[in-house]
C-alpha positions as a printed Julia matrix, in Angstrom:
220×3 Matrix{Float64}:
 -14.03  -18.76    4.05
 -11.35  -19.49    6.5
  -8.07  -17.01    5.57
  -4.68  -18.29    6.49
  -1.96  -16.07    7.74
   1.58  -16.1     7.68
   3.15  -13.9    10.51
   6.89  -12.69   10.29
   8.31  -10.36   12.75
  11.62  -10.75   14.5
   9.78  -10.04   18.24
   8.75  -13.09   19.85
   6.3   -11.24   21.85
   4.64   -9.1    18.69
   4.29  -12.37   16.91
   2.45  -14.11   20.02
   0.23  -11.09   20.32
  -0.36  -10.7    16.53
  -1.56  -14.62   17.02
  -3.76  -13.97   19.39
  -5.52  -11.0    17.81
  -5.7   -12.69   14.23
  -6.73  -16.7    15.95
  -9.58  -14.32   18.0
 -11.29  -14.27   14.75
 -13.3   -16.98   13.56
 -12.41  -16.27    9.47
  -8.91  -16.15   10.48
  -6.08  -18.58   11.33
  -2.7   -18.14   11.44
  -0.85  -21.3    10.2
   2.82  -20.38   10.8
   5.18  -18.1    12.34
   8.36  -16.28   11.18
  11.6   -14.68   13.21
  13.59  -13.61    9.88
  13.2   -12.56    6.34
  14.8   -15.75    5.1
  12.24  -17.73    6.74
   9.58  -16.4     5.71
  10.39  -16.48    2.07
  10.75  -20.36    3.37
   7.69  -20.85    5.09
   5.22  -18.8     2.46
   6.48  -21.3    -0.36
   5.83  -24.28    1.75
   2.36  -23.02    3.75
   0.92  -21.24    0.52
  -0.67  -18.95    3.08
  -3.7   -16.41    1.9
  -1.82  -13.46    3.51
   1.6   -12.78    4.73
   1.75  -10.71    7.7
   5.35   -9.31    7.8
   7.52   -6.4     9.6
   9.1    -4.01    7.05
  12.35   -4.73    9.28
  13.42   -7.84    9.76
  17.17   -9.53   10.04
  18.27  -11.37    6.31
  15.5    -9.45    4.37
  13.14   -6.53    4.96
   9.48   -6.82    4.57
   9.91   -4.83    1.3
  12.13   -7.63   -0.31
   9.91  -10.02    1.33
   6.75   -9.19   -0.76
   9.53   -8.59   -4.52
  10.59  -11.92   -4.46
   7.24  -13.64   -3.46
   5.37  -11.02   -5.63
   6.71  -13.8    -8.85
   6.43  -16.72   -6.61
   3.4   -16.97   -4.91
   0.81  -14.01   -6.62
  -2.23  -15.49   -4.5
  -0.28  -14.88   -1.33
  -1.5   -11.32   -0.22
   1.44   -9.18    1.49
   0.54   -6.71    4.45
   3.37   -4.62    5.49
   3.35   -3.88    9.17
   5.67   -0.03   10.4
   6.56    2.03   13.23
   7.27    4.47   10.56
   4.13    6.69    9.04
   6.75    7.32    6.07
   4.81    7.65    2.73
   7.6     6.82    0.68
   8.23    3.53    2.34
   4.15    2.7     1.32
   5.02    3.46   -2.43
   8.27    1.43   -2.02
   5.89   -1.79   -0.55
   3.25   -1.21   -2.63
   5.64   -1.29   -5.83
   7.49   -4.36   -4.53
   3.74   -6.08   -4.4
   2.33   -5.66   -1.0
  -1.44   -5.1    -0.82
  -1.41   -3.39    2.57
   0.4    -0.67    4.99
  -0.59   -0.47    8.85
   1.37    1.54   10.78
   1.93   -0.94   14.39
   0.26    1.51   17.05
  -3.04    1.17   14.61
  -2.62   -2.73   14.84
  -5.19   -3.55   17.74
  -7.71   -1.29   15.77
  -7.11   -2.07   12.22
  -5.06   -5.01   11.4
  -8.19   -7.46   11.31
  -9.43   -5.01    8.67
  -6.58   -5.36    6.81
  -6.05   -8.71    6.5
  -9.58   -9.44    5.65
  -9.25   -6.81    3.08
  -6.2    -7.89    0.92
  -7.46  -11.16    1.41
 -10.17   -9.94   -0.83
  -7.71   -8.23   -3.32
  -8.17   -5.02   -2.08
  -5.17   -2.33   -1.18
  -4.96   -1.7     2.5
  -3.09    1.73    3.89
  -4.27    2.35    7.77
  -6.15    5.47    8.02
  -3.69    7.8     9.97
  -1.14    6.93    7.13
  -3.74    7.88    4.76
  -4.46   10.98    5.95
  -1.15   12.33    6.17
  -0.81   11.34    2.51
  -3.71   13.68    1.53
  -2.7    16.08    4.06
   0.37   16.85    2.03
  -0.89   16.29   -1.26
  -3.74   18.75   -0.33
  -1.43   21.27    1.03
   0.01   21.98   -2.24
  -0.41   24.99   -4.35
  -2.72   24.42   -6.83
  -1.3    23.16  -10.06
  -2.1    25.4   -12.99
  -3.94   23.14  -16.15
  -3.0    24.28  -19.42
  -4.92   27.27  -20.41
  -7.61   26.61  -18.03
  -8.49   26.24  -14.36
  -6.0    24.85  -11.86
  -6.8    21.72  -10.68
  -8.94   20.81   -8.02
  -7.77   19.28   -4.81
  -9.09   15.77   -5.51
  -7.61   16.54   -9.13
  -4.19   17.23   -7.4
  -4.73   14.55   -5.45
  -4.81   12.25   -8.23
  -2.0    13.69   -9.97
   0.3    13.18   -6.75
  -0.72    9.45   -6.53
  -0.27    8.88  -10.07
   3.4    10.75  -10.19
   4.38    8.17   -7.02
   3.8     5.11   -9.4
   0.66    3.98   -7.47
  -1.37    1.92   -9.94
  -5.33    1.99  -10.19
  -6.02   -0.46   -8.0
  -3.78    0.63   -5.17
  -5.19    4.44   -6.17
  -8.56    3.2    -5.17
  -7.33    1.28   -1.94
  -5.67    4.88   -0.5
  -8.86    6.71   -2.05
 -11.63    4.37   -0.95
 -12.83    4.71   -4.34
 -13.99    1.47   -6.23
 -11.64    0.95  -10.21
 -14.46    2.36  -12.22
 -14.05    5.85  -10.6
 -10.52    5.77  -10.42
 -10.53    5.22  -14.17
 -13.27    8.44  -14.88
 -11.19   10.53  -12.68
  -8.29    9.63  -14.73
 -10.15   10.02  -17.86
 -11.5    13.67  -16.79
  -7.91   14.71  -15.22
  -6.47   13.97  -19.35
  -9.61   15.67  -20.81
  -8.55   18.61  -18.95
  -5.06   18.72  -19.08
  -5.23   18.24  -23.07
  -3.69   14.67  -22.32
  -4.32   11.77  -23.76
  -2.87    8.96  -21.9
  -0.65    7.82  -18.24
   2.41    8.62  -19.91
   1.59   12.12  -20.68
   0.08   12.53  -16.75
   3.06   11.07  -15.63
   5.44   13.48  -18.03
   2.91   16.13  -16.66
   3.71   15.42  -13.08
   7.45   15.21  -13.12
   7.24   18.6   -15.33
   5.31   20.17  -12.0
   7.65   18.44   -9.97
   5.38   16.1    -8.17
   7.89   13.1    -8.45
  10.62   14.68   -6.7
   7.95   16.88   -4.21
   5.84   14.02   -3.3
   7.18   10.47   -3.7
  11.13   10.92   -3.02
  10.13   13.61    0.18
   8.25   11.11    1.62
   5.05   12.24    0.35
């Protein structure tokens, strides 16, 4: 199946070089090009593309707004954010505002075809380096303390974290490389043994043990 591709970036140059990786591939074909936030918004509506290829920082309207407003408009279009900035709390701010995908722009030439192929699919993208700072400071934590029992585990911590930044199941799994049916058992067996009995109570959990101001609004 052939996947069309919007690209927006304000670079001339990036966007002829994105074009050329992405038109390399024989599944892949990018159908339109655009310098500004404005136009992209403008070209997605009238190209229907499968995925939107866009910088988070762009003149008129960032990446970020980008993927809110077409998030109602267009939900088949797939967003992937492209970075220079390995900044977790700007891949919780684009994957709340409905992009699919994070890639970090020096991972581009080894990743992006990945990517797009990926959310393409419905799956959540984050680029591997960005991913691994993520669990870097999640698993640097001190272990959080379960009610009268064990503290939790690092995977169980890692959970937690994701789960106290908003991330949803699906984007969980994405960042994870976990598949929804073990995102949802993990969940499951992080309540069990808390003594919780649903996301709300994690999530009151979380911001209790300060995970919502540690992780997400740190950058983390």
């Amino acid at each position: 199946m052939l996947i069309s591709i919007l690209i927006a970036d304000d670079h001339s140059t990036l966007r002829a070089g994105l074009r050329t990786l992405l038109n390399a591939e024989q599944d892949l074909k990018v159908v339109g090009e655009a310098p500004d936030g404005p136009q992209a918004l403008l070209l997605a509506k009238q190209l229907l593309p499968d995925v939107l290829v866009t910088d988070i920082n762009m003149p008129g309207a960032s990446g970020i707004q980008v993927a809110h407003e077409l998030r109602s408009l267009l939900p088949a279009t797939r967003i992937l954010i492209l970075s220079l900035y390995e900044d977790h709390s700007l891949v919780r701010q684009a994957l709340a505002a409905g992009a699919t995908g994070y890639v970090i722009k020096r991972a581009v030439e080894s990743e992006l075809i990945n990517a797009v192929r990926a959310v393409a699919q419905g799956e959540t993208y984050v680029d591997s380096e960005t991913q691994r700072g993520l669990m870097g400071k999640l698993l640097s934590r001190a272990p959080v303390a379960a009610p009268a029992s064990e503290p939790l585990t690092a995977a169980e911590q890692t959970l937690l974290g994701l789960l106290a930044c908003g991330y949803s199941n699906q984007q969980i799994a994405g960042v994870l490389a976990l598949d929804l049916t073990e995102v949802a058992g993990r969940r499951v067996d992080l309540c069990d043994k808390l003594g919780l009995h649903s996301r709300i109570e994690l999530l009151r959990y979380a911001r209790a043990e300060g995970l919502v101001d540690q992780t997400c609004r740190a950058g983390g």
